[in-house]
mmCIF file of the N, C-alpha and C atoms, coordinates in Angstrom:
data_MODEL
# 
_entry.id   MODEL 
# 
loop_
_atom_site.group_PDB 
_atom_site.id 
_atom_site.type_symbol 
_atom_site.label_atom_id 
_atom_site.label_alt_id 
_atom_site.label_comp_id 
_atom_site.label_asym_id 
_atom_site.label_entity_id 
_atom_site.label_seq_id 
_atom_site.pdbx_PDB_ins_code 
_atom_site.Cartn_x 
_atom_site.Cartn_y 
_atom_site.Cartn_z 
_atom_site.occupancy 
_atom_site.B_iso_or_equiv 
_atom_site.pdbx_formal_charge 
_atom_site.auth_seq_id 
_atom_site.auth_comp_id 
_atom_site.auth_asym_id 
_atom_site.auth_atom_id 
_atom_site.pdbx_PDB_model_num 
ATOM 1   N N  . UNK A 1 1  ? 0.851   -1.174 0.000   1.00 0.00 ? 1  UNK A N  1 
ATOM 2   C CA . UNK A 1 1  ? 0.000   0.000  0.000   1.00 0.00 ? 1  UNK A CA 1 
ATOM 3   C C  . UNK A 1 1  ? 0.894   1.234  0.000   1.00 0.00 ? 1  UNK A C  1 
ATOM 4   N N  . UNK A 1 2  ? 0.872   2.185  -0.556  1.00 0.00 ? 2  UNK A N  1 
ATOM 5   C CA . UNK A 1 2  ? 1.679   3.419  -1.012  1.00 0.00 ? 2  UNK A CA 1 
ATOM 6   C C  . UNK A 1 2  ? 0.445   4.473  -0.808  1.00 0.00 ? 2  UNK A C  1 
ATOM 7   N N  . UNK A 1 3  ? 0.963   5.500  -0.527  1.00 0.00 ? 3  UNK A N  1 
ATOM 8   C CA . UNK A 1 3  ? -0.284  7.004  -0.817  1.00 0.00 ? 3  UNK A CA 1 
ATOM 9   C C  . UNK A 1 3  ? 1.231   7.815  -0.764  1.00 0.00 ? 3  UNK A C  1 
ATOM 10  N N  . UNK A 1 4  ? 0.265   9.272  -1.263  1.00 0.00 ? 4  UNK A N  1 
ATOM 11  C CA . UNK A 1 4  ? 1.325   10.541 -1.227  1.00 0.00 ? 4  UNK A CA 1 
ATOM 12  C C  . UNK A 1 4  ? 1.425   10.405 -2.642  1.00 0.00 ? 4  UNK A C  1 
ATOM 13  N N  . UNK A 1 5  ? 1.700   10.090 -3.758  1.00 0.00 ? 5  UNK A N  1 
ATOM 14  C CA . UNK A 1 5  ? 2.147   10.123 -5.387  1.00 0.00 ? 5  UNK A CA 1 
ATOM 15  C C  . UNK A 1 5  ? 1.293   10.832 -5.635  1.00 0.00 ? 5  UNK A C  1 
ATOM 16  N N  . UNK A 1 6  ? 1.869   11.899 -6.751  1.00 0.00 ? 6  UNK A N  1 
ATOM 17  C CA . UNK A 1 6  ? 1.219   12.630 -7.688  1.00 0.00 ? 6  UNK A CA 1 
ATOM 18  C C  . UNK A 1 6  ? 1.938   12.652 -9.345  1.00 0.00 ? 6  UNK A C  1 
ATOM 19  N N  . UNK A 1 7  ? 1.147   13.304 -9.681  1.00 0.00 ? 7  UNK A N  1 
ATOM 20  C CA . UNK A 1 7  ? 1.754   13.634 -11.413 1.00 0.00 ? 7  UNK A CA 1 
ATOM 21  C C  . UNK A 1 7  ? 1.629   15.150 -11.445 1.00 0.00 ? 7  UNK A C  1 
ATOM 22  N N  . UNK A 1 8  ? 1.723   14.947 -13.194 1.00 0.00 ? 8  UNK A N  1 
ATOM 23  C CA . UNK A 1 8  ? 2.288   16.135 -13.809 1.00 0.00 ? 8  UNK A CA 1 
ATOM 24  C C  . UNK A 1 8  ? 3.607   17.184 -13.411 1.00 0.00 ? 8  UNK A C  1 
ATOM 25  N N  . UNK A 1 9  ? 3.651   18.119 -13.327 1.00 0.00 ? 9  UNK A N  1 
ATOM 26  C CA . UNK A 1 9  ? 4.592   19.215 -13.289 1.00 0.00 ? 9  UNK A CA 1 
ATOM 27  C C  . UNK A 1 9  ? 5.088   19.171 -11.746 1.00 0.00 ? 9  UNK A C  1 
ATOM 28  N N  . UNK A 1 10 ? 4.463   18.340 -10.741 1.00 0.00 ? 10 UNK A N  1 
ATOM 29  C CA . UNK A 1 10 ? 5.084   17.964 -9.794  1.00 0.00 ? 10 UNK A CA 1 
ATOM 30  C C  . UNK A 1 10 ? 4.989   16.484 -9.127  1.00 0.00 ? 10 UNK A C  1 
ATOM 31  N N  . UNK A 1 11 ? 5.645   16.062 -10.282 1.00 0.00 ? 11 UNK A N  1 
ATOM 32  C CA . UNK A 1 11 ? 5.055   14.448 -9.623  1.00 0.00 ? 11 UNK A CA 1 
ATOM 33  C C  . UNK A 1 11 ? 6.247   14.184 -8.931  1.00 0.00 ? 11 UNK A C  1 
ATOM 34  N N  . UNK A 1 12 ? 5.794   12.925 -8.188  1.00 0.00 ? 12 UNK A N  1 
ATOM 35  C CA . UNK A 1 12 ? 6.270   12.351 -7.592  1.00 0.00 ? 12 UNK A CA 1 
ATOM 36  C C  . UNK A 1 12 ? 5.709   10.797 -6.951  1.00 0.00 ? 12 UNK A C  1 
ATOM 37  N N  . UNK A 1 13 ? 6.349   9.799  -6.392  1.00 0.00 ? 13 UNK A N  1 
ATOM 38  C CA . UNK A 1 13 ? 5.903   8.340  -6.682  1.00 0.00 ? 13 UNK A CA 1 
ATOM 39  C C  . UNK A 1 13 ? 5.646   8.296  -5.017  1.00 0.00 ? 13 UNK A C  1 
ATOM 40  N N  . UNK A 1 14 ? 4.251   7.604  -4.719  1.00 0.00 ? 14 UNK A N  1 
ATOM 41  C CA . UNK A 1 14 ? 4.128   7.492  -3.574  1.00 0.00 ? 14 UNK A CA 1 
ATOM 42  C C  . UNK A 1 14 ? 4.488   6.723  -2.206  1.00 0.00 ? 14 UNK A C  1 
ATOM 43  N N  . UNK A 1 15 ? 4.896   7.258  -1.005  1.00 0.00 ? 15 UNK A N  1 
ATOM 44  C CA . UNK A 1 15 ? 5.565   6.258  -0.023  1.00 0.00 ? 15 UNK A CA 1 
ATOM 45  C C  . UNK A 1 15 ? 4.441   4.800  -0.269  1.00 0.00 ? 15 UNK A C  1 
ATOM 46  N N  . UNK A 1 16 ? 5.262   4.276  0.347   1.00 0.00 ? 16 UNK A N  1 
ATOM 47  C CA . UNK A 1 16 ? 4.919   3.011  0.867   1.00 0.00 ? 16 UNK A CA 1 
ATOM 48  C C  . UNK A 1 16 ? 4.910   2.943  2.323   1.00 0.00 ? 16 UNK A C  1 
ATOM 49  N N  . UNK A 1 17 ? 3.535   2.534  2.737   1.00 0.00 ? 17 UNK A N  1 
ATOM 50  C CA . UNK A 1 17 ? 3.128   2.448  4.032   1.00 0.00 ? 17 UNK A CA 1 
ATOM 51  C C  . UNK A 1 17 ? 2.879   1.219  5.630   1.00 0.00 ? 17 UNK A C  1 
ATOM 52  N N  . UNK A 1 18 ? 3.251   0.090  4.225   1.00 0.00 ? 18 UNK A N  1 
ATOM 53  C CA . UNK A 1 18 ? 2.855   -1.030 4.915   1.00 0.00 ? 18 UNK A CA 1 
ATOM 54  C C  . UNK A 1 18 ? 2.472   -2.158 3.691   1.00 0.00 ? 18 UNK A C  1 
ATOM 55  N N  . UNK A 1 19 ? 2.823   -3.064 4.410   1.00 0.00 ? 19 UNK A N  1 
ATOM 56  C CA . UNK A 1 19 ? 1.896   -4.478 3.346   1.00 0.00 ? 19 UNK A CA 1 
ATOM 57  C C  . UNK A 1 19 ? 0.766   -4.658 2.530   1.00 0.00 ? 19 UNK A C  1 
ATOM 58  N N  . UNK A 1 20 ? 0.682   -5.289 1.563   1.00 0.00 ? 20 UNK A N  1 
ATOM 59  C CA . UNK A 1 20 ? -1.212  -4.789 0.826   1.00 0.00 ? 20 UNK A CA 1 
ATOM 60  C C  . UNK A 1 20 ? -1.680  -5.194 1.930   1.00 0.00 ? 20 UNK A C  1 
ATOM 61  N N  . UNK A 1 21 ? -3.423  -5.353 1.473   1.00 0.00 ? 21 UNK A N  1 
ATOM 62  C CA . UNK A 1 21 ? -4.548  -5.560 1.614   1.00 0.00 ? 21 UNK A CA 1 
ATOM 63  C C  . UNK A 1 21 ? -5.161  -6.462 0.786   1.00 0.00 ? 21 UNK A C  1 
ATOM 64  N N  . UNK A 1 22 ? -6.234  -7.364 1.732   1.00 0.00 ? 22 UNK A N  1 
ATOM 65  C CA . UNK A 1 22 ? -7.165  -8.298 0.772   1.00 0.00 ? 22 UNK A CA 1 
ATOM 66  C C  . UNK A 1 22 ? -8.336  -7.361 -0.089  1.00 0.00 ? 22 UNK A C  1 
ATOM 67  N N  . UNK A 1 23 ? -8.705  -7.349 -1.255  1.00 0.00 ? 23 UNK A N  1 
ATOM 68  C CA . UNK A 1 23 ? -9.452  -6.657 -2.074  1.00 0.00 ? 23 UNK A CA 1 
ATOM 69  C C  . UNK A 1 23 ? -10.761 -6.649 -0.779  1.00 0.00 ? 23 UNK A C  1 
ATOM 70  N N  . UNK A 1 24 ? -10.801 -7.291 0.355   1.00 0.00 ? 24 UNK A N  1 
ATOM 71  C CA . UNK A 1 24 ? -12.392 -6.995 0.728   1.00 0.00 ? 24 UNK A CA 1 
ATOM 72  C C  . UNK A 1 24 ? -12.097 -5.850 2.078   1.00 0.00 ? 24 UNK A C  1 
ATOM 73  N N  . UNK A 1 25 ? -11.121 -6.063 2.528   1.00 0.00 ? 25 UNK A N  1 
ATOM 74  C CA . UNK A 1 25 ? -10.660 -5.003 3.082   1.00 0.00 ? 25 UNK A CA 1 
ATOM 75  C C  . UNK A 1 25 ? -10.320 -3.616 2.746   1.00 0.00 ? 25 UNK A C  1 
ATOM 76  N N  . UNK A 1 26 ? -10.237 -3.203 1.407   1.00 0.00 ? 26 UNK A N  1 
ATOM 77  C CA . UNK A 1 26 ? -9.899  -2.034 0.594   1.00 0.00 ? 26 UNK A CA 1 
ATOM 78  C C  . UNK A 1 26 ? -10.862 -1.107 1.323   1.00 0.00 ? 26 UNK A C  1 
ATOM 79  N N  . UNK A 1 27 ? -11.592 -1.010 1.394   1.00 0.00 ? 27 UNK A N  1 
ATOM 80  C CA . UNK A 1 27 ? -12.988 -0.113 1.854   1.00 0.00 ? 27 UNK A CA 1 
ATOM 81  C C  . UNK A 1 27 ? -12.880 0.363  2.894   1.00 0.00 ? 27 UNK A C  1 
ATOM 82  N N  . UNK A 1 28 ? -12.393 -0.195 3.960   1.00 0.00 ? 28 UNK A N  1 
ATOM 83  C CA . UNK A 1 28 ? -12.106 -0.098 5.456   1.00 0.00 ? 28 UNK A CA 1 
ATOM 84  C C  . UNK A 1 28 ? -10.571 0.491  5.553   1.00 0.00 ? 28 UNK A C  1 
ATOM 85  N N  . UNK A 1 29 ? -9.954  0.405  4.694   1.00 0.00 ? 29 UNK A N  1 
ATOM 86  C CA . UNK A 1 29 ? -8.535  0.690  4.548   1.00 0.00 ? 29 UNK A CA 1 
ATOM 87  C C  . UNK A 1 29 ? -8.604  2.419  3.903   1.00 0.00 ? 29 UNK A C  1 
ATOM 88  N N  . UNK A 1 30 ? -9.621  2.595  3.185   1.00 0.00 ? 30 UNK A N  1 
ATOM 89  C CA . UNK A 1 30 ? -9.448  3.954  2.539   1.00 0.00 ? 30 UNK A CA 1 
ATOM 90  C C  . UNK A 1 30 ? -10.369 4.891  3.249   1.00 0.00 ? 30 UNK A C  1 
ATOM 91  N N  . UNK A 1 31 ? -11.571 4.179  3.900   1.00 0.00 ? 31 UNK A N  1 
ATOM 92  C CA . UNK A 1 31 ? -11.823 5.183  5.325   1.00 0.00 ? 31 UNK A CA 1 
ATOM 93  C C  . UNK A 1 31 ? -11.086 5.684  6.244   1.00 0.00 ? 31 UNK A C  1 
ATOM 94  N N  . UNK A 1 32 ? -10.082 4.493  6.458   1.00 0.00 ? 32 UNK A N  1 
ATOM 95  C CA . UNK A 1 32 ? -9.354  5.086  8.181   1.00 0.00 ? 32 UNK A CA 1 
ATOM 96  C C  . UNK A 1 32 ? -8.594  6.182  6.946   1.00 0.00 ? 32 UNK A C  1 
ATOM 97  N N  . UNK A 1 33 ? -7.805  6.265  5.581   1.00 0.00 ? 33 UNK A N  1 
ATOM 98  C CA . UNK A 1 33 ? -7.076  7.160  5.328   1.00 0.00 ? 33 UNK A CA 1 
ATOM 99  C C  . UNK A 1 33 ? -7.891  8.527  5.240   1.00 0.00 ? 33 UNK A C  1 
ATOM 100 N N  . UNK A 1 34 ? -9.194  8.609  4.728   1.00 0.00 ? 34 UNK A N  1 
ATOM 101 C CA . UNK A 1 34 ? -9.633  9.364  4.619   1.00 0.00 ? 34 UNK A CA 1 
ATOM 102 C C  . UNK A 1 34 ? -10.118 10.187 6.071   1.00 0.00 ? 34 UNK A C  1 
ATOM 103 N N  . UNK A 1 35 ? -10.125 9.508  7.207   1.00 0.00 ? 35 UNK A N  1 
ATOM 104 C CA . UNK A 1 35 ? -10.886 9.842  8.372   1.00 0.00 ? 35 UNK A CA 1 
ATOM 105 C C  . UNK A 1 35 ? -9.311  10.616 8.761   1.00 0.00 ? 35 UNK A C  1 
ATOM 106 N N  . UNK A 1 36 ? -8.563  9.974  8.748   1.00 0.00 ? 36 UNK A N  1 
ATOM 107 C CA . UNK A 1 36 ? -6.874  10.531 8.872   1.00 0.00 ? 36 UNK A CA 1 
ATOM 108 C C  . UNK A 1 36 ? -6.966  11.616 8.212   1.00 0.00 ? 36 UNK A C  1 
ATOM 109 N N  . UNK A 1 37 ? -7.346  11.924 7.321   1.00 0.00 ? 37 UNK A N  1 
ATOM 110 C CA . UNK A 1 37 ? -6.719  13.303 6.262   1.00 0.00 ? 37 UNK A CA 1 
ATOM 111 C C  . UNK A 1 37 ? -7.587  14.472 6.725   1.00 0.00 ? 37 UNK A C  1 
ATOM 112 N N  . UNK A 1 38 ? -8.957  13.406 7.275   1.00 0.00 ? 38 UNK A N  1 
ATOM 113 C CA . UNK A 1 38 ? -9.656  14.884 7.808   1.00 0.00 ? 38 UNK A CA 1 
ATOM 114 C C  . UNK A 1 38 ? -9.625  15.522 8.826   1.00 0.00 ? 38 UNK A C  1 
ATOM 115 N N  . UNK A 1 39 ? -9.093  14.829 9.489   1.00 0.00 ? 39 UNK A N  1 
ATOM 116 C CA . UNK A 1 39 ? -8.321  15.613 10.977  1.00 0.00 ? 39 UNK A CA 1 
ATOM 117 C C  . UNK A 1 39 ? -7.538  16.065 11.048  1.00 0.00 ? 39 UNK A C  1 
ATOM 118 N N  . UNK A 1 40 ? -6.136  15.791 10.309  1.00 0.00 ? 40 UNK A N  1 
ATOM 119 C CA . UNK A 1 40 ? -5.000  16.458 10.291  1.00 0.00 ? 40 UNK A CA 1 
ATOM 120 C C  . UNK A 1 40 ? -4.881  17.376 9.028   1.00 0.00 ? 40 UNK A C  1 
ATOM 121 N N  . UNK A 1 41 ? -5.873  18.054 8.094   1.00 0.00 ? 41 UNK A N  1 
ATOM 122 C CA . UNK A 1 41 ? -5.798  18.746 7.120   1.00 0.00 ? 41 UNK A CA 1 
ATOM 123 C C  . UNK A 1 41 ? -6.261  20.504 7.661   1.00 0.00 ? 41 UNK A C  1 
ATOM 124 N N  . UNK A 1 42 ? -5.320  21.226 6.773   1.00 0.00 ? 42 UNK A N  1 
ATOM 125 C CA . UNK A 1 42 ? -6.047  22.624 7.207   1.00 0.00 ? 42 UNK A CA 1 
ATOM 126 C C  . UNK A 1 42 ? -6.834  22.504 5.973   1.00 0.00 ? 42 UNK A C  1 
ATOM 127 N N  . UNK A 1 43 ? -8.020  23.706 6.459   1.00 0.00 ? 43 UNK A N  1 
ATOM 128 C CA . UNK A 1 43 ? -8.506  24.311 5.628   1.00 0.00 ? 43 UNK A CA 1 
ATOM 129 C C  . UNK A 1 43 ? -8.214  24.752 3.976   1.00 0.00 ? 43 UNK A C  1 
ATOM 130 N N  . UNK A 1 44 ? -9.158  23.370 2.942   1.00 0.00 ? 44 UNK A N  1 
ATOM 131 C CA . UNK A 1 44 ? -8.742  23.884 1.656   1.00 0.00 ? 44 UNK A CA 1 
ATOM 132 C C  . UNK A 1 44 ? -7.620  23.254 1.418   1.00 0.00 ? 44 UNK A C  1 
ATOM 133 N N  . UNK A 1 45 ? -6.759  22.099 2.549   1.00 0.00 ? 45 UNK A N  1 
ATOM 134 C CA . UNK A 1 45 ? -6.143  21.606 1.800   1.00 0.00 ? 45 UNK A CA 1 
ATOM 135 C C  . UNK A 1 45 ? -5.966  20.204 1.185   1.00 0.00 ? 45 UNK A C  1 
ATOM 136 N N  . UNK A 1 46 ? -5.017  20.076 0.019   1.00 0.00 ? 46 UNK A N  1 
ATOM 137 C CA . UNK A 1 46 ? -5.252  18.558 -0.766  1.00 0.00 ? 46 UNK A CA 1 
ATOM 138 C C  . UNK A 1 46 ? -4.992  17.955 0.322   1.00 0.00 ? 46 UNK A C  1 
ATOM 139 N N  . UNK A 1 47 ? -5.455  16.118 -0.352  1.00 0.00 ? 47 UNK A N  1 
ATOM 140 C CA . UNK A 1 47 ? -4.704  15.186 0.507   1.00 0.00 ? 47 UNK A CA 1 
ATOM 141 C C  . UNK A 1 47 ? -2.972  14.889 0.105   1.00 0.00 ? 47 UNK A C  1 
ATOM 142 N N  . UNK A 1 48 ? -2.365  15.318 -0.659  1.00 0.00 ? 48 UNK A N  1 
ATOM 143 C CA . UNK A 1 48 ? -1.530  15.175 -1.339  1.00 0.00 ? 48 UNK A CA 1 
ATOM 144 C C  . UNK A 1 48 ? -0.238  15.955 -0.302  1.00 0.00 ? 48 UNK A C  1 
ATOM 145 N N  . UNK A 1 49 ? -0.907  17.568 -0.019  1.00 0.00 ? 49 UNK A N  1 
ATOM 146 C CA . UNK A 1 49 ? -0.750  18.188 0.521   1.00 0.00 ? 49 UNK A CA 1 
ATOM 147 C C  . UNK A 1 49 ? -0.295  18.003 2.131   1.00 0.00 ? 49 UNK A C  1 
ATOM 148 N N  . UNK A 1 50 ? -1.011  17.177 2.683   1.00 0.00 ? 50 UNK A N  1 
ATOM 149 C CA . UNK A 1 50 ? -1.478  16.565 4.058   1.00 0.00 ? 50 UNK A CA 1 
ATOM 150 C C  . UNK A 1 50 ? -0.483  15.652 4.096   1.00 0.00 ? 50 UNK A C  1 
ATOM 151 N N  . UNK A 1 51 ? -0.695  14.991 3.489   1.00 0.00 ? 51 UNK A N  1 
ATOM 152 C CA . UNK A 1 51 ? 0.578   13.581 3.349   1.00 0.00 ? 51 UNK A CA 1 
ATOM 153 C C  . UNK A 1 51 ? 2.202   13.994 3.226   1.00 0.00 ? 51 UNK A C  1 
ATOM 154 N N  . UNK A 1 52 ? 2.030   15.390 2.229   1.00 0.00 ? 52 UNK A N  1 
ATOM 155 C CA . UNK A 1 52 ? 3.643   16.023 2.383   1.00 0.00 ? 52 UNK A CA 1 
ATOM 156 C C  . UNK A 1 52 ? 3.874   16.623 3.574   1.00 0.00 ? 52 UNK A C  1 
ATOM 157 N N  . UNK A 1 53 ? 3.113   17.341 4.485   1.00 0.00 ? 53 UNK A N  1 
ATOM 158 C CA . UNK A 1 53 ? 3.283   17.962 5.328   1.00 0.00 ? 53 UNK A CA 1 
ATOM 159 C C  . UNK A 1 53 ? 3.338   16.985 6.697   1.00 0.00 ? 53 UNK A C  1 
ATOM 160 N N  . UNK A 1 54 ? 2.488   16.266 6.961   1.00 0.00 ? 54 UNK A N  1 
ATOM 161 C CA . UNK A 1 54 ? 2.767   15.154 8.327   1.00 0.00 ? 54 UNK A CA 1 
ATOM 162 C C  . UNK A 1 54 ? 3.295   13.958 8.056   1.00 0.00 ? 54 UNK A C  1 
ATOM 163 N N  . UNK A 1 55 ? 3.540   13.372 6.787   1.00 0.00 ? 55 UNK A N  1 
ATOM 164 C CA . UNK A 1 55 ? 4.396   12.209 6.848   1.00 0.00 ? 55 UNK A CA 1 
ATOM 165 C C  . UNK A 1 55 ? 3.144   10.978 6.916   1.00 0.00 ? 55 UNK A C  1 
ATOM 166 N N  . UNK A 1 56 ? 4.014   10.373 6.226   1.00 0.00 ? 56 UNK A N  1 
ATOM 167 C CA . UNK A 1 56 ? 2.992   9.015  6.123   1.00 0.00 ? 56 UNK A CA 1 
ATOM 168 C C  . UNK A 1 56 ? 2.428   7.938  7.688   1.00 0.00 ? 56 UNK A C  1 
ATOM 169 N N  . UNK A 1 57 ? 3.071   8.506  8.562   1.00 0.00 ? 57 UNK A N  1 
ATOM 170 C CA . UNK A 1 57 ? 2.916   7.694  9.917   1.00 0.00 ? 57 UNK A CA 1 
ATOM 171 C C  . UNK A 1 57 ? 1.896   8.053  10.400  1.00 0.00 ? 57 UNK A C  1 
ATOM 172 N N  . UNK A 1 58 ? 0.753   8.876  10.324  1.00 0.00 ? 58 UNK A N  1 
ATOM 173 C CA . UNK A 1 58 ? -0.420  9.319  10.986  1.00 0.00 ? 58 UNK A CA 1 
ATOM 174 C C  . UNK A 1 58 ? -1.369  8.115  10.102  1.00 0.00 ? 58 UNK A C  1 
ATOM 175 N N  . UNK A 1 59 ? -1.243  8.259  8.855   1.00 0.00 ? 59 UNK A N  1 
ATOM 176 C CA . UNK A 1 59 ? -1.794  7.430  7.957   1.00 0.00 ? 59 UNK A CA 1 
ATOM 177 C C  . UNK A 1 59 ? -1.938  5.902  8.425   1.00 0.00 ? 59 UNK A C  1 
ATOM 178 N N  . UNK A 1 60 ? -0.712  5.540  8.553   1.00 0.00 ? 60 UNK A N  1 
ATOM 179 C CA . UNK A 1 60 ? 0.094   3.971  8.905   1.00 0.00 ? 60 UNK A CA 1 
ATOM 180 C C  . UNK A 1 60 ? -0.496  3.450  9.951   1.00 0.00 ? 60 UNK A C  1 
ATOM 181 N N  . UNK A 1 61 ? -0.150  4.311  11.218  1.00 0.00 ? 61 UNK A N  1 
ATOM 182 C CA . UNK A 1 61 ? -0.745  3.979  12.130  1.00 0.00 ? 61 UNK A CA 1 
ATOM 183 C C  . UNK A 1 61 ? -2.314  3.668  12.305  1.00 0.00 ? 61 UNK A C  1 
ATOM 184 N N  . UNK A 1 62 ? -3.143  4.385  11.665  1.00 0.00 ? 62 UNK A N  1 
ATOM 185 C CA . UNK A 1 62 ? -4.486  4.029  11.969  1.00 0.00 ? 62 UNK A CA 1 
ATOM 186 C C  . UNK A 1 62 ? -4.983  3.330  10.984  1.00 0.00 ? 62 UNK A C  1 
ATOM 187 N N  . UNK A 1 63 ? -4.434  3.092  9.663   1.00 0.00 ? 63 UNK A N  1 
ATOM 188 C CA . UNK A 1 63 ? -4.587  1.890  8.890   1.00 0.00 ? 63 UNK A CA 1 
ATOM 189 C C  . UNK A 1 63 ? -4.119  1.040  9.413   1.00 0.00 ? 63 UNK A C  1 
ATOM 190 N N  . UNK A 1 64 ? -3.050  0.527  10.005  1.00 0.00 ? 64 UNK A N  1 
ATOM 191 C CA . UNK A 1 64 ? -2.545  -0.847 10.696  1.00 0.00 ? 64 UNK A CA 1 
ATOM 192 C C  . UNK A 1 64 ? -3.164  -0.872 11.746  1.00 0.00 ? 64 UNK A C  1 
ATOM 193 N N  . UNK A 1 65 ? -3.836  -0.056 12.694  1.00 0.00 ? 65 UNK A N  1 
ATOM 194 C CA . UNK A 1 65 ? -4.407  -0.336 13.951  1.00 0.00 ? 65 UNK A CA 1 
ATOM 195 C C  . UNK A 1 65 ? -4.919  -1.325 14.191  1.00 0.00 ? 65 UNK A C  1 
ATOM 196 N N  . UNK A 1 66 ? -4.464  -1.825 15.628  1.00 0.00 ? 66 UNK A N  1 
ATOM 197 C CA . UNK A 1 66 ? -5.321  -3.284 15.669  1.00 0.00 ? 66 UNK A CA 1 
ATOM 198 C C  . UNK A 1 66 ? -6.486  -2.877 16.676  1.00 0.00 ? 66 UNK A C  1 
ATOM 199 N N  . UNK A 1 67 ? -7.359  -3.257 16.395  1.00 0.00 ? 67 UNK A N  1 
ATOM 200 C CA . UNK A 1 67 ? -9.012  -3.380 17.116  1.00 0.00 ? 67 UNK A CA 1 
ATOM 201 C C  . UNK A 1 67 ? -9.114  -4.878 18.065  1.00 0.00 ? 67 UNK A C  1 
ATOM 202 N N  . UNK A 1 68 ? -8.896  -4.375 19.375  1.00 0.00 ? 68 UNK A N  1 
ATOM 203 C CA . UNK A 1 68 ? -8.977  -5.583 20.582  1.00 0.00 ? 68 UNK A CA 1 
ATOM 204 C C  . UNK A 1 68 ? -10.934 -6.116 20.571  1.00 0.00 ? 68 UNK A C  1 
# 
């Protein structure tokens, strides 16, 4: 699993965060990123943005989280 990559006039190839995922897990995997981006994002900004600025470990962590 990778996030952070972009294209064009500033691309760049995205970290790698951790091990895949089973295709039925995908869903649950792109919530916790998205629930991640919305807490730690200012105002108006990309996720692209978010990911350059705090680093992929806010991400990591609550996608790998384990649930007791």
């Amino acid at each position: 699993m990778s996030i952070g990559g972009a294209q064009g006039n500033d691309a760049s190839l995205g970290k790698v965060i951790g091990p895949s995922f089973a295709a039925i897990d995908m869903p649950d995997v792109i919530a916790r990123l998205i629930e991640t981006y919305i807490e730690q994002r200012h105002a108006d900004e990309r996720f692209i943005d978010t990911v350059r600025r705090i680093g992929i470990e806010p991400f990591k962590e609550r996608v790998y989280a384990t649930t007791d």
